[in-house]
Every structure is written in C-alpha cells, then in structure tokens.
N, C-alpha and C positions, 0 to 999 in steps of 0.2 A: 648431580642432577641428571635424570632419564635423558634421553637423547629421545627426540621423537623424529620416528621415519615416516616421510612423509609419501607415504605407499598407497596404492591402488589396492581397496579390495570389494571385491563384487556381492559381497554378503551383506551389507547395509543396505540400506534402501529406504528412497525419499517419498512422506506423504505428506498431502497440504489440502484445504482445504478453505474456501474464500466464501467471503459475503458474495461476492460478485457469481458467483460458480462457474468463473472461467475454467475454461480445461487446458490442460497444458502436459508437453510429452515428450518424454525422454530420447535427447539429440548425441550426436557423437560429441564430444568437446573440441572436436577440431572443425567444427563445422562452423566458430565464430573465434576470432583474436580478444573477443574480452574473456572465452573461457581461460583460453592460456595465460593470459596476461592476472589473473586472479586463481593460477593453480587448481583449478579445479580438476577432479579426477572423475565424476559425475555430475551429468549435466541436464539439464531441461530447459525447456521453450516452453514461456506460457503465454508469450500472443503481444499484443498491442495493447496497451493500455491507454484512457486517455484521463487528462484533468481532472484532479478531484475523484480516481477511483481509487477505492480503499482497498485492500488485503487484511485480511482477518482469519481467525481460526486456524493459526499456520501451527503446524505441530510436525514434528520429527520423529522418524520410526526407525529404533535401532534392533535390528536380523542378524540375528547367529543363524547361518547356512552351513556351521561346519558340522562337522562330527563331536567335538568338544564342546562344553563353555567356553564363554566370553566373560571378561571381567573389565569394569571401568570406575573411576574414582571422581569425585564432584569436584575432587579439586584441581583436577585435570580437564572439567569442564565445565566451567565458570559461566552463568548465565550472561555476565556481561561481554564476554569472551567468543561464546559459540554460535552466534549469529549476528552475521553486519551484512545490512542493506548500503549498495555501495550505488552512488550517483552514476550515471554516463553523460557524455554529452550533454550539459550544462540543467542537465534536468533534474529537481528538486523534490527530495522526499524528506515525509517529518512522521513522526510517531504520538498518535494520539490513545487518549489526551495526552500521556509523555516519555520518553524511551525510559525515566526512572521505572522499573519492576515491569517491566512490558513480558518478560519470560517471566517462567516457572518451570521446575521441574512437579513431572506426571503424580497423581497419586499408585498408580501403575509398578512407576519406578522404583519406588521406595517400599514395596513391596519385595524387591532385588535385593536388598541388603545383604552382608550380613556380619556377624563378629570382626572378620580382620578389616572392615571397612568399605571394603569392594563391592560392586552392585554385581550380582553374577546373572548373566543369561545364558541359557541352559540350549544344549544342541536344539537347533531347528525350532526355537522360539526366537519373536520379536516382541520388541515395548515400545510403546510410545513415550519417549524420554523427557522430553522437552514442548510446550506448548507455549503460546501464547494467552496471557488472560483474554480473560470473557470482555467484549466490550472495549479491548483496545485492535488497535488497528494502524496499518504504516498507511500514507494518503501521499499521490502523484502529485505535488503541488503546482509543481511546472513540469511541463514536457519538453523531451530532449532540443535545443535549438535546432537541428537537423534531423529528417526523418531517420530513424535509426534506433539504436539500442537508449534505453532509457535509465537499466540497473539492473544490480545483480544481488539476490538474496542467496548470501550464503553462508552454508551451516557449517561447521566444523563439528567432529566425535572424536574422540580420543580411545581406544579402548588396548586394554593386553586380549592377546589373545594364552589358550591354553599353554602348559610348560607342566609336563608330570601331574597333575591336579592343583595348580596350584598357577597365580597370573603370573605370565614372561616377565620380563625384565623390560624389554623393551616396549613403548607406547606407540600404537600404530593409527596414525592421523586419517581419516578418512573428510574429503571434504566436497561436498557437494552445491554444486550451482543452479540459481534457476533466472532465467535471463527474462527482463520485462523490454520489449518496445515500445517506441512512442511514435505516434502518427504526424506525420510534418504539421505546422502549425500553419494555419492561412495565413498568406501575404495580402490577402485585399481588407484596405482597411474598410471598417466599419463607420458609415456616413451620419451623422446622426440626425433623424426625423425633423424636420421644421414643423413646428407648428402652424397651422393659418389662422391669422387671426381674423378674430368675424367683425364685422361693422354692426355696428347697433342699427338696427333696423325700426324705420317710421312707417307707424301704424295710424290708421284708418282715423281713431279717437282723436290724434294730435290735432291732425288737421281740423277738425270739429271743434275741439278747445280752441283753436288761434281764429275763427270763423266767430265763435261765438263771444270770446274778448273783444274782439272787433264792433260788433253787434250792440256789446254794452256798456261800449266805448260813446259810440255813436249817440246811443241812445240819452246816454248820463249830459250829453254833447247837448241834444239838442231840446231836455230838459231846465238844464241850465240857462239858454237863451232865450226859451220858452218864458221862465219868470220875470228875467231880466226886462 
C-alpha cells in the first residue's frame, strides 16, 4: 500500500465560487487553531455566514507550477473522500437536496487521461478536477452557539508528482481549508404581538329600531284597548 505523505506544496491552488458571491482570502494557517487542528496546509477565510446561507458552485482547481507533470488516480481520489464540510461550535450544516452524488469529477479532467490509468497535467497547466452539481448546495442550518468559527470546508488531492517520465512512487497529499464564521446569535427573546381585540361597535340604526319597537309596541297597545 503507497504511503501518503502528508506534505505542503504550493502548486495547487484553491477556486470556489458561491450563489452568495461572498469573497474570501487566502489566511496563514496559523492564524486560527481549527486550521491546525484539521491539518490543513492551505488555508482561507471566507467571512461570516448567517442562517439559511447556502454555498454552491464550489469546484477545485488542480496547478502543476513545476517544470514536470503531475499525475493522479481516481482512486486515490474518491468523491466521497475528497471533501468534508466539518461543523464547529455546535453549528449545523446539511447538503441539499442530499450529500448522495453532490460531487463530480470535471468534464475538463477526463480529458487528462490516459492508457496506464493516471490523469496527467502537464508543466504549468491547471484543471478544474472536481465540482459540485448544478443545483445542489451545503445550507448553515444552525449557527455556531458562540460567536465564532462555524465550519471548515475541506478539500483533500492526492497526486504523484514526476520520477524519469513516469508517476513517483510516492502520493503526495495536498489539503486545503476554507474556514466559515458564524455571527453570535441574539439573546433577547422575541415577544410575540397581542392582538387587540375590537368591541362590536352601536350604530346610529340600532337605536332607531329599538325607538321604533317601542312605538309599535305601544301602538298595537293602545289599539287593543281601543276595541276592547
């Protein structure tokens, strides 16, 4: 079984793209304990999120910056494998409508191939490897219980690099982070509206009808004694 070293290399590079068109920008990784804490070796900030926003159109951009090809194998990088959305502080993500088949690889990628099986990228080219479908999307369902970090999306690639023309031996893990915040949540509760109720209100006609029963009250009254 390959031994994968789990190495820093500055030739990959991370693209995304949201319904939201938040922007977001590449941070040290020491600049927060959830990068460390989840391995990350590249890192980014993309801001505050709140309730109910979605992330969509997320895709992954694999850069040969060397002098050589690069070569990688699908089965070294398993859709279900190469990106997890991980919770922070008690905050709640869900993948719609559902994490079954949420990735794909690119039609881009598979253009890469070739006979021994390896997708080879070629000095000083990049592909976009890996996407998200049209129409799905990860949703903040809850935000973190404390102002603070909310989740971390991230990608793992596996690739050989060159050896004589032909892929190393060893597989060299690149993994990249992209950290979401979440905005404190209001402590003052929310009171809810009373209604006022109205009084049926006496109009002008009432009075006139009960004047006028009266009247022919009276009258039927003093008809009756009349015949009598």
């Amino acid at each position: 079984m390959k031994k994968v070293l789990l190495t820093w290399i500055s030739l990959l590079a991370l693209s995304f793209a949201s319904v939201s068109s938040a922007a977001y920008s590449e941070v040290s990784c020491s600049s927060d304990a959830a990068f460390a804490a989840n391995s990350c070796v590249q890192c980014f900030d993309w801001g505050t999120k709140a309730e109910w926003d979605q992330l969509g159109l997320l895709t992954d951009v694999w850069s040969n910056g060397t002098s050589k090809s690069m070569y990688m194998l699908k089965a070294e990088n398993e859709l279900t494998d190469a990106v997890r959305m991980i919770s922070l502080n008690g905050a709640a993500w869900s993948y719609e409508p559902t994490k079954e088949n949420f990735w794909e690889y690119t039609p881009s990628l598979e253009k890469l191939t070739n006979d021994s099986g390896f997708y080879t990228l070629e000095a000083g080219k990049s592909v976009d490897w890996i996407q998200s479908k049209l129409g799905y999307s990860i949703k903040l369902n809850k935000g973190a219980t404390t102002e603070g970090n909310a989740g971390i999306l991230k990608y793992t690639l596996n690739v050989h690099t060159d050896d004589a023309g032909t892929p190393a031996e060893a597989t060299t893990s690149h993994t990249e982070c992209v950290l979401f915040k979440s905005a404190k949540a209001s402590t003052t509760p929310v009171t809810p509206k009373k209604e006022t109720k109205k009084l049926p209100q006496t109009w002008p006609q009432e009075v006139l009808l009960l004047l006028l029963s009266l009247l022919l009250a009276g009258w039927l009254f003093f008809i009756s004694r009349k015949k009598a």
